[in-house]
C-alpha positions as CSV (number, residue, x, y, z in Angstrom):
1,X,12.4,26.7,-27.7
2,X,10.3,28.3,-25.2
3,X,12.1,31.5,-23.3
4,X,9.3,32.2,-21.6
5,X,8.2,35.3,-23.3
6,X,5.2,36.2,-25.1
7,X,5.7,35.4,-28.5
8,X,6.8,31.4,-27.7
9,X,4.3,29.1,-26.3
10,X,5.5,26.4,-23.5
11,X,5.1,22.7,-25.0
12,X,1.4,21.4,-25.0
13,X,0.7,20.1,-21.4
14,X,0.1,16.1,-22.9
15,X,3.5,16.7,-24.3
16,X,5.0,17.9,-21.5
17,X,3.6,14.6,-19.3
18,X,4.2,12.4,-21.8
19,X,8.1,13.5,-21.3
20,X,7.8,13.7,-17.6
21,X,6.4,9.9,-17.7
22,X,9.5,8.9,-20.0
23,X,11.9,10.4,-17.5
24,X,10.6,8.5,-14.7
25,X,10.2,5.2,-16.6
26,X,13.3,5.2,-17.3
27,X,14.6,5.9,-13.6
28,X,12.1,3.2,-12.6
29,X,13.3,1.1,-14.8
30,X,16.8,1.2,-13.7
31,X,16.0,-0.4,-10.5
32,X,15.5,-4.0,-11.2
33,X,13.0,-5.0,-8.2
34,X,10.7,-2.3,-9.9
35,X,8.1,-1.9,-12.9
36,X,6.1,0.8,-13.7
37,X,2.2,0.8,-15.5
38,X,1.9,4.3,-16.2
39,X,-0.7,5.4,-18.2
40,X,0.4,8.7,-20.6
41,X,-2.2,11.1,-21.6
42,X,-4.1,9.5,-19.1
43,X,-7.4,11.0,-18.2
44,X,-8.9,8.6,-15.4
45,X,-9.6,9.5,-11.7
46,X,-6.6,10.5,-9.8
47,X,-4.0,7.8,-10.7
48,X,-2.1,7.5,-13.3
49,X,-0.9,3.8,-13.0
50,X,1.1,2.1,-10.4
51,X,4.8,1.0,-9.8
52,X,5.2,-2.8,-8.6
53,X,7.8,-3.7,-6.4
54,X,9.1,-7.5,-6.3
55,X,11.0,-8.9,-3.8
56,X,13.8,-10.2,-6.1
57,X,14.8,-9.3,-10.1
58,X,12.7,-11.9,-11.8
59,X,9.1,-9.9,-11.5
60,X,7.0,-13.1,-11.5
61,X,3.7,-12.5,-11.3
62,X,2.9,-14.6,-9.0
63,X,5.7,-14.1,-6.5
64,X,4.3,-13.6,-3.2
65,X,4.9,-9.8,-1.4
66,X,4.4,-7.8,-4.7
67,X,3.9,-5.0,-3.4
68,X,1.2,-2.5,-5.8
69,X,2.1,1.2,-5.4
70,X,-0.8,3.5,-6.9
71,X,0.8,7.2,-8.7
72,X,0.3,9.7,-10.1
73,X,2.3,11.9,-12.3
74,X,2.1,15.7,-13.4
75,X,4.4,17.1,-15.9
76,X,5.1,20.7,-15.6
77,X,7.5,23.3,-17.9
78,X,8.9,25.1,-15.7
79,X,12.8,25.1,-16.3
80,X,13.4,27.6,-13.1
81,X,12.1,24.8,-10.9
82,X,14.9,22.5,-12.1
83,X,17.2,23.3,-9.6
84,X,14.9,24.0,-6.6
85,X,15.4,22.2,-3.2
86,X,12.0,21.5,-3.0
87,X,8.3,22.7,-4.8
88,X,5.5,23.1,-3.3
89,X,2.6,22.1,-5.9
90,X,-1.8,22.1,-5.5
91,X,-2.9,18.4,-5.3
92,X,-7.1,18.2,-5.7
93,X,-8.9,17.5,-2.0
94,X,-10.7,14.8,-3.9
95,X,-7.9,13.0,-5.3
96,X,-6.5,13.3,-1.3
97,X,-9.8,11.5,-0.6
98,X,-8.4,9.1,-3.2
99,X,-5.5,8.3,-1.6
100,X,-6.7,8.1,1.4
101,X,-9.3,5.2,0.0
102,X,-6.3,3.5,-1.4
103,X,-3.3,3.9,1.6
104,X,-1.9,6.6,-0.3
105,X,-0.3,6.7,-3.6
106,X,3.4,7.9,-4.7
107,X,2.9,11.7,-6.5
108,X,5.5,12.9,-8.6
109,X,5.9,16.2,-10.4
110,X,8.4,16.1,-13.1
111,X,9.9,19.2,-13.9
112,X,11.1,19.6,-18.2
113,X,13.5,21.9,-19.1
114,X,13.2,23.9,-22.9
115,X,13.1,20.9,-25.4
116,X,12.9,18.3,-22.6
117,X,16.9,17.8,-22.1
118,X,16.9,18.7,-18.7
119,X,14.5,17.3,-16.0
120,X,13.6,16.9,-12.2
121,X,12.0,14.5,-10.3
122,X,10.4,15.6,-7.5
123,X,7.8,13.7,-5.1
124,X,6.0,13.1,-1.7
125,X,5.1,9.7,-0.3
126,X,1.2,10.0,0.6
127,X,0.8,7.8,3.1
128,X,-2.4,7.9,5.1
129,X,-0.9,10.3,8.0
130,X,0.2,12.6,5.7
131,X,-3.0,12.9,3.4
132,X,-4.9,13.2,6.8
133,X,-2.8,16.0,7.7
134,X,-3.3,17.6,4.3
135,X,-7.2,17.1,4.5
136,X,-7.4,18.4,8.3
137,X,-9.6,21.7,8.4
138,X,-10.1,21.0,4.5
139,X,-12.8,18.2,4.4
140,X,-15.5,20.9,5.6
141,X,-14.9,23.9,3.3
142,X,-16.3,23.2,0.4
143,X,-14.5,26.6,-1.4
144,X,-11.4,24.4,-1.3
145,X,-10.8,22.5,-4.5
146,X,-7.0,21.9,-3.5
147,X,-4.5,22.1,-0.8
148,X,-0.6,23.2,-1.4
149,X,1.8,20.4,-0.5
150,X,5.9,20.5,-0.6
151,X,7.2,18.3,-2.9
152,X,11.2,17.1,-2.5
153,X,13.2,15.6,-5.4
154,X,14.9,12.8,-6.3
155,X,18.6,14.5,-6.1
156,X,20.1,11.7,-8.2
157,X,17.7,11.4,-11.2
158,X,19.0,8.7,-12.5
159,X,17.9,6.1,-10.3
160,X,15.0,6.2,-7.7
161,X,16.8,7.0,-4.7
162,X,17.0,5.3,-1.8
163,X,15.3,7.2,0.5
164,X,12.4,6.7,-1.9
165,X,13.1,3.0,-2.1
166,X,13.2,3.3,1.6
167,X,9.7,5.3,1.6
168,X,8.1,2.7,-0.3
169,X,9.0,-0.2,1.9
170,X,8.1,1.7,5.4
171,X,4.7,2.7,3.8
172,X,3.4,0.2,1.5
173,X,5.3,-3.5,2.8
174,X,4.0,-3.3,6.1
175,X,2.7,-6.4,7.8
């Protein structure tokens, strides 16, 4: 059990996503028009997987408006941020650069308490505006690797919300 002293070491950071990944897999996966393809341990280029999101239960490939959401997923041991309105967390300019290629991307940072009993889901919905808001006055300093960003949570973390639910239909199921 990690108490945050010297002497105990917090959980390996692979560990620590590979949690953070289960949590949210498991809120995903209580929402029946949704499937995650998250990659754990995953090293690749600023996404981690994607979440698809079907227009009724029976996630047939070929139903028409699927919609593909690109994520990304950090898992962090930090059990004071548990209970935190909101985080704010560094993203990489170039994974912004990323998003921006791609119309955004869902980022989540989980939060794992000591022994991984006790979690939070917090994210931001980075949707074009928002990424070019978060890349103005960044693209031309070249000293900036990354950018702070504010990060809200899921307050019911057992289900994605739906205000998130909501996000992901303004952003992603346009016309």
């Amino acid at each position: 059990m990690y108490l945050g002293n010297s002497e105990e070491k917090a959980p390996h950071s692979r560990i620590t996503e590979m949690y953070s990944i289960n949590h949210l897999e498991f809120c995903i996966g209580k929402e029946r028009v949704l499937e995650s393809k998250i990659a754990k341990n995953d090293t690749g280029p600023s996404w981690d997987g994607e979440i698809y999101m079907y227009k009724n239960e029976k996630h047939n490939a070929i139903q028409e408006g699927v919609v593909r959401i690109p994520v990304q997923v950090k898992g962090k041991f930090e059990p004071e941020w548990i209970k935190k309105p909101n985080i704010i967390y560094p993203v990489r300019i170039g994974d912004l650069r990323n998003y921006a290629a791609e119309r955004g991307c869902i980022y989540f940072v989980i939060i794992v308490s000591e022994e991984e009993q006790e979690y939070s889901i917090f994210y931001n919905m980075m949707t074009p505006v928002k990424i070019n808001k978060y890349l103005n006055g960044k693209e031309d300093k070249t000293g900036d690797k990354k950018t702070s960003i504010r990060f809200y949570p899921d307050l019911h973390n057992i289900t994605i919300t739906v205000d998130c639910k909501a996000d992901i239909k303004t952003f992603y199921c346009r016309p």
